[in-house]
C-alpha positions in Angstrom: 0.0 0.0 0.0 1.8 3.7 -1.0 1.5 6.6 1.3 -1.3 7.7 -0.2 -3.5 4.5 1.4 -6.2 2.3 -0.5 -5.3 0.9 -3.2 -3.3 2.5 -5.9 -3.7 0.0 -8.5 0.1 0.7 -9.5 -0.1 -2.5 -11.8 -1.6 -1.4 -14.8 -2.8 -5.1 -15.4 -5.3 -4.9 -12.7 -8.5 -3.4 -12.3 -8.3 -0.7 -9.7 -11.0 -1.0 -7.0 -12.1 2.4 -6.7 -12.6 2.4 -10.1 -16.6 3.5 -10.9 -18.3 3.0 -13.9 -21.6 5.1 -14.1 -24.4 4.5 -16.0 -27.5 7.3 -16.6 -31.5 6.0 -15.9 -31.5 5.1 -19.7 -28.5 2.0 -18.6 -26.0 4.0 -20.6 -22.6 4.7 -19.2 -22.3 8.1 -18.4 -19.0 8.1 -17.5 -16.3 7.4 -14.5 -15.7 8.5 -10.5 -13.4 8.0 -8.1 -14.3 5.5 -4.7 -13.4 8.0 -1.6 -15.1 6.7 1.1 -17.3 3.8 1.4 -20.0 5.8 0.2 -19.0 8.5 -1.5 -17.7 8.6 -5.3 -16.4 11.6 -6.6 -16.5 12.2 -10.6 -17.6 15.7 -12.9 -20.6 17.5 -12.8 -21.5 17.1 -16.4 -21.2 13.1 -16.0 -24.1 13.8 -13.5 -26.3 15.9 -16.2 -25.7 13.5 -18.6 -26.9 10.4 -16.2 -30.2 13.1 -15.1 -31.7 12.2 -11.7 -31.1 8.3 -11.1 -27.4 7.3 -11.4 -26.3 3.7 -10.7 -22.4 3.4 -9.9 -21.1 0.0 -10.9 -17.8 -1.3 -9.2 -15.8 -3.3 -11.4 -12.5 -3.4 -9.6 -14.9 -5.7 -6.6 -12.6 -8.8 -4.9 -14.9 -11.0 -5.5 -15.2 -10.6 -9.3 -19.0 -9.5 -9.6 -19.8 -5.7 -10.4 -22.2 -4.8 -8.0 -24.4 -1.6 -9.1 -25.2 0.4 -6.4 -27.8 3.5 -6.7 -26.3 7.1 -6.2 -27.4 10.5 -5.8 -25.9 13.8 -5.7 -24.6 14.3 -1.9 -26.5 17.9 -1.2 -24.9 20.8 -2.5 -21.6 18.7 -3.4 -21.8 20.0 -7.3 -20.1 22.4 -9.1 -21.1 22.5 -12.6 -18.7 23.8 -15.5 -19.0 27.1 -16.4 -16.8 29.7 -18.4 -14.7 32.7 -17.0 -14.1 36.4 -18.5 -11.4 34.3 -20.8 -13.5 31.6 -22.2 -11.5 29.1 -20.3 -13.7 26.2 -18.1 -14.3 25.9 -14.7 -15.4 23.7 -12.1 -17.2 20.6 -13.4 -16.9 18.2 -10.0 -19.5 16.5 -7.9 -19.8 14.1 -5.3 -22.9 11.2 -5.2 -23.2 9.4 -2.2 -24.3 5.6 -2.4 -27.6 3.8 -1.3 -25.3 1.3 0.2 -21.4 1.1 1.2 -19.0 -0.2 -0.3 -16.1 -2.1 1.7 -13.1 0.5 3.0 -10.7 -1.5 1.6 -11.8 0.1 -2.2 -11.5 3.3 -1.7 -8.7 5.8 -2.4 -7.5 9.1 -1.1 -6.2 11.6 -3.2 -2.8 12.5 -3.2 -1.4 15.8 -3.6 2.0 16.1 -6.0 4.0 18.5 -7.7 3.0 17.6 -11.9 5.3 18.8 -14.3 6.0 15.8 -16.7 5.2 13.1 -15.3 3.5 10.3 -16.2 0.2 9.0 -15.8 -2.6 6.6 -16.5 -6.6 6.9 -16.0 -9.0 4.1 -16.2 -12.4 4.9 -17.8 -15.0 3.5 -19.9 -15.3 4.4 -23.5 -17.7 3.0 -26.0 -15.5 0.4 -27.4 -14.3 -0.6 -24.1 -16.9 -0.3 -21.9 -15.7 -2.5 -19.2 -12.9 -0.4 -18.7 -9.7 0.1 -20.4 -6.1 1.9 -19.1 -4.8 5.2 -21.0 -1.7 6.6 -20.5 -0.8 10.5 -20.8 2.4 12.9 -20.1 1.9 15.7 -17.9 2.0 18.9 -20.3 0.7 21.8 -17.4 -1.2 24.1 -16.8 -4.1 25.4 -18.3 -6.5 28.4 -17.7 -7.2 30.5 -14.9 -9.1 27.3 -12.8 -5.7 25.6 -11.9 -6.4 22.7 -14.9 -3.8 20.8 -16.2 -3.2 19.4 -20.1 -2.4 15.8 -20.2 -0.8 14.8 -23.7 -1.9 11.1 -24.7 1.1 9.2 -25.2 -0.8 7.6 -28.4 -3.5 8.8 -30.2 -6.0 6.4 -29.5 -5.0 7.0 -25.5 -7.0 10.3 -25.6 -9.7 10.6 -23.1 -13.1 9.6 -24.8 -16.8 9.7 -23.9 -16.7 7.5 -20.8 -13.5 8.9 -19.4 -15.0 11.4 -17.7 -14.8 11.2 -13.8 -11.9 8.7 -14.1 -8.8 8.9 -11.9 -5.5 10.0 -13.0 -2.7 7.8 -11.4 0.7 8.9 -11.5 2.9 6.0 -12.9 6.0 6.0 -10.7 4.0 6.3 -7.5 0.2 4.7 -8.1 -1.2 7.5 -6.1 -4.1 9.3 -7.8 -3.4 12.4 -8.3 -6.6 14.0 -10.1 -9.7 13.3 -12.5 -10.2 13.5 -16.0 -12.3 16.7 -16.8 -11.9 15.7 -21.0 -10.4 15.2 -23.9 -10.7 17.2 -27.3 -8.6 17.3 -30.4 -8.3 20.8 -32.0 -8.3 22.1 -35.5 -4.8 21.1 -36.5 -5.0 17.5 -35.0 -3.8 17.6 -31.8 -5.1 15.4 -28.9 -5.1 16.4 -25.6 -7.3 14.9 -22.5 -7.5 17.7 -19.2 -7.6 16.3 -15.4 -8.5 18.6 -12.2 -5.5 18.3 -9.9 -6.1 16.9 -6.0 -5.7 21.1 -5.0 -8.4 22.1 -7.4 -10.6 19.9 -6.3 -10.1 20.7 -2.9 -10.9 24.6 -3.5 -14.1 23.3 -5.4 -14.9 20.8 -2.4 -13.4 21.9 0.6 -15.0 19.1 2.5 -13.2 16.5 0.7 -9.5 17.8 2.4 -10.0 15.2 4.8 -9.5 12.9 1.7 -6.8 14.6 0.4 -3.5 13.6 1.5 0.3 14.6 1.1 1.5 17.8 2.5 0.1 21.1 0.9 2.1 23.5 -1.7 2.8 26.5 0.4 4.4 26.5 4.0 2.5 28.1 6.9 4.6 30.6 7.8 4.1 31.8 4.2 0.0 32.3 4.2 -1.0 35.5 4.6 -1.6 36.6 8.1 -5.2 35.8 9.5 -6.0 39.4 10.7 -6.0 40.2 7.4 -4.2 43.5 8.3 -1.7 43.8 5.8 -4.0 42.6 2.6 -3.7 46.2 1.6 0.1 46.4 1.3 0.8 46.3 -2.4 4.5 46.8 -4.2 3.1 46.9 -7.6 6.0 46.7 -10.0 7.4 43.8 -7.4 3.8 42.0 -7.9 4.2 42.5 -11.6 7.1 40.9 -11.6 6.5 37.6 -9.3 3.6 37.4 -11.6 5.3 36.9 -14.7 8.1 34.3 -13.0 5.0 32.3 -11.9 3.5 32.8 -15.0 6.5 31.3 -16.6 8.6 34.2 -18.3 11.4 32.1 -19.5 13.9 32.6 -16.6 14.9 29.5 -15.0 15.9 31.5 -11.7 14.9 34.8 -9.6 16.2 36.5 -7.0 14.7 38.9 -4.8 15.3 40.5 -1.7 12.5 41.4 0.9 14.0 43.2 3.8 12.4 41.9 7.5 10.8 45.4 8.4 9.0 45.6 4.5 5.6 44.9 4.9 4.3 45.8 1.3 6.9 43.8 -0.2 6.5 40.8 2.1 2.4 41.2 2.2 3.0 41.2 -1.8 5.1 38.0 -1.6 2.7 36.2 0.2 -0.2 37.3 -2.1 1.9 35.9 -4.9 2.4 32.9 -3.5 -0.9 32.2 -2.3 -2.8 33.4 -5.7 -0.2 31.0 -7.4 -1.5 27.6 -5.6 -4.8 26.0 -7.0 -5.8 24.9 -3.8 -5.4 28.5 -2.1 -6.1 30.7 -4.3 -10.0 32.0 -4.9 -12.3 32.7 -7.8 -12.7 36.5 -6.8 -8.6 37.0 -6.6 -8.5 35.5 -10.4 -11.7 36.6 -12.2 -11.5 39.4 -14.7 -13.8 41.7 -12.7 -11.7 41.9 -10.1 -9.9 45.0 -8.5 -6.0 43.5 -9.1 -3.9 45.7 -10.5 -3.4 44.3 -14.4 -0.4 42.0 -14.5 0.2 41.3 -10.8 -2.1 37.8 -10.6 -0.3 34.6 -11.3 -0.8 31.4 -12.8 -2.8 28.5 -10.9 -0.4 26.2 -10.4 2.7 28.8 -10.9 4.8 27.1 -8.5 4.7 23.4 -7.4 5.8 23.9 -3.7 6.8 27.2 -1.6 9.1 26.7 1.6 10.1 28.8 4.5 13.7 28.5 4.9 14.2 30.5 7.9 16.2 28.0 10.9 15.7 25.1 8.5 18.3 22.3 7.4 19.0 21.8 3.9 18.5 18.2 4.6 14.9 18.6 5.6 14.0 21.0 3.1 15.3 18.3 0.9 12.9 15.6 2.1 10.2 17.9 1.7 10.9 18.6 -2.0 11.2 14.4 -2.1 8.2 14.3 -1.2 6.5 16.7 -3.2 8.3 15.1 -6.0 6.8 11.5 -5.0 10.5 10.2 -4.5 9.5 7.7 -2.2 11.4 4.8 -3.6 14.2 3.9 -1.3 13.9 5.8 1.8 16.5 4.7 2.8 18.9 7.4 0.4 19.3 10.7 1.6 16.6 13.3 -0.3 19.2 15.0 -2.1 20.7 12.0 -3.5 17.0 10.3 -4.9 16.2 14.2 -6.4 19.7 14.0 -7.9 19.2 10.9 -9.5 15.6 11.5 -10.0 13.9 13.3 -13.8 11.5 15.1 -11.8 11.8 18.7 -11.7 9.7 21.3 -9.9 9.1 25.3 -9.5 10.1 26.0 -6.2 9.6 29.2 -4.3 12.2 29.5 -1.2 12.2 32.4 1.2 14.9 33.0 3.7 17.2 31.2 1.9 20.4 33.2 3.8 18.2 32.2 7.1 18.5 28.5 6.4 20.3 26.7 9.1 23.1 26.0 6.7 22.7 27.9 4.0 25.9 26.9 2.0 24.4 23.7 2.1 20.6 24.8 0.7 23.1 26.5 -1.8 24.3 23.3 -3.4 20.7 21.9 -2.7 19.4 24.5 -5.3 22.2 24.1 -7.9 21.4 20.4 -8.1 17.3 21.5 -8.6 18.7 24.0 -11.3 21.0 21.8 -12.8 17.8 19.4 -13.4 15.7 21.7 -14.8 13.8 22.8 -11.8 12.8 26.5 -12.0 13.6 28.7 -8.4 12.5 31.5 -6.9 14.5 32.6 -4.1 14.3 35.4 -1.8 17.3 36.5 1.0 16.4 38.9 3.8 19.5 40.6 3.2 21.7 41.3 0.5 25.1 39.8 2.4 27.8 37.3 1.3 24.9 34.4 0.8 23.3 36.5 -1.0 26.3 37.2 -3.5 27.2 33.6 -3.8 24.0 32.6 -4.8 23.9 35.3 -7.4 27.6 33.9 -9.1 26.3 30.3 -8.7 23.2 30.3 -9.3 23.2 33.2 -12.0 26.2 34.5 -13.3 28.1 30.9 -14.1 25.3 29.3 -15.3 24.4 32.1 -17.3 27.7 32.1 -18.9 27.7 28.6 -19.5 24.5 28.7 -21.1 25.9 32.0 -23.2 28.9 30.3 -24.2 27.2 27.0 -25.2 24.9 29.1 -27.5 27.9 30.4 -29.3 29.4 27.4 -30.2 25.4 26.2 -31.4 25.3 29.5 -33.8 29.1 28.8 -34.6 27.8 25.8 -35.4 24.6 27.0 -37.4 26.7 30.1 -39.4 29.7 27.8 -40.1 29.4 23.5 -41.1 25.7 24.0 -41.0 25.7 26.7 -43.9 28.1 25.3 -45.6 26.2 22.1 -46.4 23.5 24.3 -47.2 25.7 26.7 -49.6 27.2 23.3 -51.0 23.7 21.9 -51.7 22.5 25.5 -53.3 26.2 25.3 -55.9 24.3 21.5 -57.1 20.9 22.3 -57.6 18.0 24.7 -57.9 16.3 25.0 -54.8 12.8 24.3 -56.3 10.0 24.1 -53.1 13.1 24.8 -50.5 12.4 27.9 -48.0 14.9 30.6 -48.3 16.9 30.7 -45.6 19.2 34.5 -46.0 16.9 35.5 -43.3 17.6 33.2 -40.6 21.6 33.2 -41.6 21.9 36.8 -40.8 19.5 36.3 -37.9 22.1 33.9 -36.8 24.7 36.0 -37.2 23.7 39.0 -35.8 22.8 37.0 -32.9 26.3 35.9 -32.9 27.7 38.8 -33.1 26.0 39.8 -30.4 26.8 37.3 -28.3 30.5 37.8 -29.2 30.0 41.5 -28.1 29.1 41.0 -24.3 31.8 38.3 -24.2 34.1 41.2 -24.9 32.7 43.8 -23.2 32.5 41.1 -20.5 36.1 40.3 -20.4 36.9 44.3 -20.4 34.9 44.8 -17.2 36.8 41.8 -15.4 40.2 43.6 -15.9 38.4 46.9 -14.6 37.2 45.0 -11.8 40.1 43.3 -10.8 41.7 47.3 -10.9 39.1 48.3 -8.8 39.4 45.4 -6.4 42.3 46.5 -5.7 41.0 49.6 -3.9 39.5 47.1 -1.5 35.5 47.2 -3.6 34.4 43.6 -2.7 32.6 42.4 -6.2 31.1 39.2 -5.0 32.3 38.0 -8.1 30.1 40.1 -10.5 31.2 42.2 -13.1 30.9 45.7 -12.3 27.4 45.2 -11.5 26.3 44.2 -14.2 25.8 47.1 -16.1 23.9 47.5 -19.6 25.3 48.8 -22.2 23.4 48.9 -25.7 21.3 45.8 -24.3 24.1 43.4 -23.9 24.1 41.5 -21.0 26.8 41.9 -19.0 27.3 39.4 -16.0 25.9 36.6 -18.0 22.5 36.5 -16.2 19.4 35.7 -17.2 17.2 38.4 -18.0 14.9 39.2 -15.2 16.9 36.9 -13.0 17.3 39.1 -10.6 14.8 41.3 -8.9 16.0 45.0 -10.6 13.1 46.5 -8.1 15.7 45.7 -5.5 18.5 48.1 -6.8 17.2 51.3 -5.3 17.2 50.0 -1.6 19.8 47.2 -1.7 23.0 49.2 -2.5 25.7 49.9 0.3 26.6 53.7 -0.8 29.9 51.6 -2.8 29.8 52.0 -6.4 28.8 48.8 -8.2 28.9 46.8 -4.7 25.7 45.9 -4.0 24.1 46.8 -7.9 21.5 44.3 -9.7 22.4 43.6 -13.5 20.2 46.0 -15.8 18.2 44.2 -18.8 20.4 42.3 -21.3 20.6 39.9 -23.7 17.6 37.5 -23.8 18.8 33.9 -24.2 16.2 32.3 -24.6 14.7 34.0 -27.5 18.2 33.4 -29.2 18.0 30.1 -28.0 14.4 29.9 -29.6 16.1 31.5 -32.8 19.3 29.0 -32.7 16.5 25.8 -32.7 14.3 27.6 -35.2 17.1 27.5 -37.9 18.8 24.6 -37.3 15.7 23.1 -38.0 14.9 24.8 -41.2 18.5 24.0 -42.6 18.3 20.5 -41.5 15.1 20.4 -43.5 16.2 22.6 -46.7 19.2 20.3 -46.5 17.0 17.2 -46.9 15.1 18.9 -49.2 17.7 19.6 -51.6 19.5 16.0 -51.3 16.5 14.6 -52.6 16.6 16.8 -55.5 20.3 16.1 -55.7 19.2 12.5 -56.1 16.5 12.9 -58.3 19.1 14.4 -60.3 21.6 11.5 -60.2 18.1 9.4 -60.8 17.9 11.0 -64.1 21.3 10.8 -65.0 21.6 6.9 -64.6 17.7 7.0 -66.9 19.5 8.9 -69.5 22.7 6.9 -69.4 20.5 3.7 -69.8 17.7 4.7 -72.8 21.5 6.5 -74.7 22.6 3.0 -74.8 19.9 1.3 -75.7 18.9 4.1 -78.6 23.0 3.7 -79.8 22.7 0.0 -79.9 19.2 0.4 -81.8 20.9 2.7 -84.4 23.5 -0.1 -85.4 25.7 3.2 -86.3 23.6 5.7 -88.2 22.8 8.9 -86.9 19.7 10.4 -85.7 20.4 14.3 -85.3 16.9 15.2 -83.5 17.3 12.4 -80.7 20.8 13.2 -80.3 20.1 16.7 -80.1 17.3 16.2 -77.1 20.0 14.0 -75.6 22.6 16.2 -76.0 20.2 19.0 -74.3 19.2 16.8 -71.0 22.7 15.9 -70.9 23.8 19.8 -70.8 20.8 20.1 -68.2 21.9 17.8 -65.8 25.5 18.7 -65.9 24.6 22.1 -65.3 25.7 23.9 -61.6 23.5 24.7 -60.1 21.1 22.1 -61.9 17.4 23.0 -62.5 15.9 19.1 -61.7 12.2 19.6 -63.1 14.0 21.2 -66.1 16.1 18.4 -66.4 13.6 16.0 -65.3 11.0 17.4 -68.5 14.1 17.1 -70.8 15.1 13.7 -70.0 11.3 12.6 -70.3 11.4 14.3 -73.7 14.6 12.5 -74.4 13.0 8.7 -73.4 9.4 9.2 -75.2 11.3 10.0 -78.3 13.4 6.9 -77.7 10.6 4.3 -77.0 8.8 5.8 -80.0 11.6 5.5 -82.1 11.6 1.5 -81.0 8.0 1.4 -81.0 8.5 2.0 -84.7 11.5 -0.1 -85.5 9.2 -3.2 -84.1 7.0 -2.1 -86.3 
């Protein structure tokens, strides 16, 4: 049995027990639920329109092999029907029916709360062809919409939620546990397939009297809610909500730092807004809905960060277990955390405030560079802007940043040298019929380059002028000069946004450049975007234009062949108007660069003249 108690049904040959099939008055299936309780099944709202007034849950995971049909009804005001906010996007769609009779404890399931982001999961439900149930199996894409939803991708395409599927639990694969429901599944105007489950916190905002069912720890640390007096839910730093905003909401930086100072209540009454409006299970439908009195751009994501931790007189090591376990690395216990995230795929976006007030924070340190080396995305906030503070900016920041910058260069090197070359090579054989021009995303790649090549420069320039400067006793941290812009190049290597620039007008130390916050620079992943975005087209012109090239060396071993035949045919006279549309195909293909549907209509030319010209001689 996992953590999460019942039965997670982490074989995907058996039937799970809490499993419901449900059928409408008419004895059609109406679609799935989820065993809770002995006598309660949870499962969507519309399931229960569809099925009208007498529903009849049938349990085909029972021990004994029989699939008892119990009747059902709506348990009191336990619906939430699906409707659409200010955005179009859905909402709700969850109910709970409570049974006519029991069903043995040892079915049912809890929910299990879990941090989402890729993983893998199966549902069981009970579409048409399959109505006595049948496992799907999905990737985790994320979020969707403003009701904390999230966008399963069907590993197959005939694994996308169907008619039937509705109400059906989501398992996670490593773990069992189940995790969510499946809302639905749709496939959109250019063919793609994707099903959509309500996550274990959404469902809990929806049903708050289903927490009890709900198990795992919750997203955001205690210390972090807001405070119950409700005395500071006035406090507002704007520009700093703006900001946390578009982390949570994913604005392509992998890590943020910020600093909120102990004795700044707007800026820590804004933090724990942020925070709060980013969890599905805390946030609130007033908070998120269009008619509300936010300020524009300062509400997050649902779902914006996967866990949010209080560092303040904690050990890295615990901290660690708690991230384990938000992960669902419960496999061998027995390993320290930071040793089963290491080796773990999972990654997460974690919010971590007081990092300089951990109880080793050296060690929470090379806790977070193990999460960012994996792909986790962090938000981290220091109370002060010390020595911690400056080490997590060069480790977490500025190295990685450079790394990341100099690995870019040699992509683009890469793209603007070998890679256009083939292409150039390619172009010299033969006409580029149906190919894509590329001149534009050459010089996009390098001017890109060369602007890369610039702040490495400039870069290397500011490192001797900090090291003279050093020398008059200004302690860098290890950033270059602060990280000052010049004509948008970035110039510590960090990632844009990655540091909180509100921060710069109350953090410095009267020092010039000591305690300064990089200014807006180069954004890498746009030219990352760019790099991907023509190395894929040259790949493809490149394929394109080697099929023409052999199409071309087709034609030439065609003409080769019917030029022998027609020679052997003559027995040594001369035909002068073969030979010349010989001669001109010939000259066609030989040409650089070759024009192969010119070619291609002269060789055809050349071969109907030929079989004619047998075609007669048999005559």
């Amino acid at each position: 049995m996992a953590a999460g108690g019942g039965d997670p049904a982490a074989s995907p040959l058996k039937t799970p027990s809490w499993a419901v099939r449900i059928r409408g008055a008419d004895g059609e299936i109406a679609g799935a639920g989820i065993l809770l309780t002995p006598d309660q099944v949870l499962t969507c709202a519309h399931v229960v329109d569809r099925a009208e007034d007498r529903l009849t849950a049938e349990f085909v995971g029972a021990a004994d092999h029989s699939v008892p049909a119990v009747p059902a009804r709506v348990d009191g005001s336990a619906y939430v029907p699906e409707t659409r906010d200010a955005d179009g996007d859905p909402v709700g769609d969850v109910a709970l029916l409570r049974l006519d009779r029991p069903r043995p404890v040892g079915e049912t399931v809890r929910l299990h709360r879990l941090s989402a982001p890729g993983r893998e999961v199966r549902m069981y439900g009970f579409p048409y062809a399959h109505n006595g149930g049948i496992w799907f199996r999905s990737t985790v894409v994320g979020g969707c919409g403003r009701d904390g939803q999230v966008q399963l991708s069907p590993v197959s395409p005939g694994e996308l939620a169907s008619p039937g599927c509705s109400g059906a639990g989501v398992a996670d694969s490593r773990t069992g546990e189940v995790i969510g429901m499946v809302l639905s599944g749709q496939q959109d105007q250019h063919g793609n397939r994707f099903s959509f489950m309500s996550p274990a916190e959404t469902i809990a905002r929806h049903l708050p009297r289903l927490k009890p069912h709900i198990v795992g720890p919750t997203a955001v640390d205690e210390r972090l809610l807001p405070a119950a007096d409700g005395a500071s839910q006035d406090l507002l730093d704007e520009p700093f909500a703006q900001r946390l905003a578009a982390w949570l909401r994913d604005d392509g930086s992998q890590v943020k730092i910020s600093v909120v100072r102990p004795g700044d209540a707007a800026r820590s009454a804004t933090l724990r807004r942020a925070i709060t409006l980013a969890d599905r299970e805390l946030r609130t439908a007033v908070s998120v809905d269009r008619a509300s009195l936010d300020p524009p751009g300062t509400v997050p994501s649902a779902g914006g960060h996967d866990l949010a931790v209080d560092a303040s007189g904690v050990s890295a090591a615990e901290i660690a277990e708690r991230i384990a376990e938000r992960m669902g690395l419960w496999q061998h216990p027995e390993d320290p955390p930071l040793d089963r995230i290491r080796a773990s795929r999972a990654t997460l976006n974690l919010v971590v405030v007081g990092v300089d007030e951990a109880a080793d924070p050296l060690a929470l340190l090379d806790l977070l560079d193990v999460l960012r080396a994996g792909g986790s995305r962090l938000l981290l906030v220091f109370r002060e802007d010390g020595d911690c503070h400056r080490r997590a900016r060069d480790r977490l920041l500025v190295r990685p940043g450079r790394e990341r910058r100099a690995r870019l260069v040699e992509r683009l090197r890469e793209i603007t040298g070998p890679l256009a070359q083939d292409l150039h090579e390619r172009l010299a054989a033969v006409v580029p019929h149906g190919v894509r021009p590329l001149d534009s995303d050459l010089v996009a790649a390098h001017a890109a380059l060369a602007g890369l090549l610039r702040a490495d420069a400039d870069d290397a320039d500011d490192a001797d002028d900090a090291d003279d400067e050093d020398a008059g006793g200004v302690d860098r941290g290890g950033v270059d000069r602060g990280g000052v812009d010049r004509g948008g190049v970035d110039r510590g290597g960090v990632d844009r946004d990655g540091v909180d620039r509100g921060d710069e007008d109350r953090e410095g130390d009267g020092r010039p450049d000591s305690g300064r916050v990089p200014g807006p620079g180069l954004d890498l992943a746009r030219y990352e975007r760019l790099a991907d975005r023509a190395a894929g087209r040259l790949a493809k012109a490149v394929a394109q234009l080697d099929r023409l090239r052999e199409r071309r060396d087709e034609l030439a071993g065609r003409l080769r062949g019917y030029h022998v035949l027609h020679q052997h045919a003559l027995r040594g006279e001369e035909d002068p108007e073969v030979d010349g549309l010989y001669l001109r195909a010939h000259a066609l293909l030989r040409a650089r660069p070759c024009d192969v549907r010119v070619a291609e209509a002269a060789v055809d030319a050349y071969t109907r003249r030929v079989d004619d010209h047998g075609e007669g001689d048999a005559r």
